[in-house]
N, C-alpha and C positions, 0 to 999 in steps of 0.2 A: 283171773285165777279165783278159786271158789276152795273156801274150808269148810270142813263140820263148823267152824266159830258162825260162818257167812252162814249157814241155816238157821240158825235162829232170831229172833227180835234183839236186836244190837242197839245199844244205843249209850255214847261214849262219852263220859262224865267232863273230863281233863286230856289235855296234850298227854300226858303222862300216859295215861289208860288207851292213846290213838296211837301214843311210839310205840308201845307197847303189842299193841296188832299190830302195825307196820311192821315191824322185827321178826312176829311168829308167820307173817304170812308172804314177807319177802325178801327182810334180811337174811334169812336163813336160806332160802333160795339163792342167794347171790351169794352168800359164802361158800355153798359148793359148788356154783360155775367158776369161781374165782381158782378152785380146786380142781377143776373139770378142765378149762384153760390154764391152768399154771399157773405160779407166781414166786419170784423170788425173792420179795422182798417182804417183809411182815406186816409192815401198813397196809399193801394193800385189802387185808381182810379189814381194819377198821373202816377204811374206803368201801370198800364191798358194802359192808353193815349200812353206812348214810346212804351211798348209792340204792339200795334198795328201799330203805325208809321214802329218799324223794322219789320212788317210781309210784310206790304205791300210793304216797300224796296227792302224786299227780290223777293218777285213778280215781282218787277218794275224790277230788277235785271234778275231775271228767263227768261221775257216774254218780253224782248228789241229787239229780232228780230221779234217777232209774232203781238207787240205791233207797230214796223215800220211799218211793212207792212198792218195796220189797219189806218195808218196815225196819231196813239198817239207818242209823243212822250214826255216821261214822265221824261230821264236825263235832268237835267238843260241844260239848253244854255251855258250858264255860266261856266258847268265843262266840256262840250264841245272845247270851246274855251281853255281853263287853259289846255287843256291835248292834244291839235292838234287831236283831235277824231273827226271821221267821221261815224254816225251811219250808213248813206248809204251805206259806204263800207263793204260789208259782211263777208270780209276775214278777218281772223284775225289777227291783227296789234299789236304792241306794243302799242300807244298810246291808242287806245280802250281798251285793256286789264288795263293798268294804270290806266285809267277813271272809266275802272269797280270795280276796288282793292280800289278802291277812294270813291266809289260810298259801297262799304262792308264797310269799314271801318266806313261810318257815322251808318251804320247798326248794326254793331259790337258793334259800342258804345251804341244804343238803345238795343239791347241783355241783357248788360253789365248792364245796369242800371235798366232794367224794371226785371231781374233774381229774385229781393226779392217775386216780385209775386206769383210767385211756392207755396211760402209757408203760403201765406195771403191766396188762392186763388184759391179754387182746379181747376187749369186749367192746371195740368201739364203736358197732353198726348199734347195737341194743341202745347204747346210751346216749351216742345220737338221736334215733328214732325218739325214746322217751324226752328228749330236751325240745327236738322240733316241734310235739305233740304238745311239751308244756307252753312252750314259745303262742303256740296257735290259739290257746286255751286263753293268756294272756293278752294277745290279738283281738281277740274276738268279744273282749268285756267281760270275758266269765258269760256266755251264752250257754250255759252248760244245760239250762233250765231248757229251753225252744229244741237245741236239736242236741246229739252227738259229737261232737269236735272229736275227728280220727284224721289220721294221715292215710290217703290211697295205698293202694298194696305199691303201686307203682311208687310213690314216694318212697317207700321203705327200700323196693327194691334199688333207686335211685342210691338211697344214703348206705346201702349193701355194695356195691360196684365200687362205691367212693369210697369210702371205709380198705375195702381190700386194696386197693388198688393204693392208698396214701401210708401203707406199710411203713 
């Protein structure tokens, strides 16, 4: 997903200033599927808000070499600095990988917390799909640098079948 913010030279100081886009560019999305599919109980909109904050992580995650090379860039400064990581540098580093494990880990804990949603909230193919994708990203080293890490259409359409069908 692409904003007026994603056109210009981005480049994000603090967690604060990165929840902060995560919010305007997917919590906000996800609180009106949450609307769009129902919900009767209230939490699930603060669910919704993390749920979207860890999709977009995981993106920001995914898309940090594609996202360099656009002039975004969307890891904090901040965990730049704390971990000696160099986005410019393409090879892959110890410290970059750190940064990126650094960088799951705040994702994991939105996973972890927005999960009740599933069951407020029938959106559970989506959020499977983004937990697989995240799963795979953490599989792989943080390779995010060398290639793409995606899920097949087939895999999606897999965790779609499953999803409906575990009603």
């Amino acid at each position: 997903m692409e904003v007026s913010s994603d056109l210009t030279v981005r480049n994000i100081e603090t967690f604060d200033e990165l929840f902060s886009y995560c919010y305007q560019v997917a919590s906000v999305v996800g609180l009106t599927i949450v609307h769009i599919f129902g919900f009767k109980y209230p939490p699930a909109m603060m669910l919704a808000k993390k749920c979207g904050i860890t999709f977009q992580l995981t993106n920001i995650i995914r898309d940090v070499r594609e996202d360099y090379e656009l002039g975004r860039r969307y890891i904090p400064a901040e965990d730049l600095r704390q971990f000696g990581a160099n986005v410019e540098q393409m090879e892959n580093s110890v410290a970059r990988v750190a940064m990126l494990r650094h960088e799951a880990a705040r994702a994991r804990q939105y996973y972890e917390e927005s999960r009740p949603l599933v069951v407020l909230v029938d959106a559970r193919a989506l959020i499977e799909i983004y937990w697989r994708l995240f799963l795979r990203i953490e599989v792989s080293g943080f390779d995010v640098f060398e290639r793409r890490i995606r899920l097949t259409a087939w895999e999606k359409v897999k965790v779609i079948v499953e999803a409906y069908f575990t009603k």
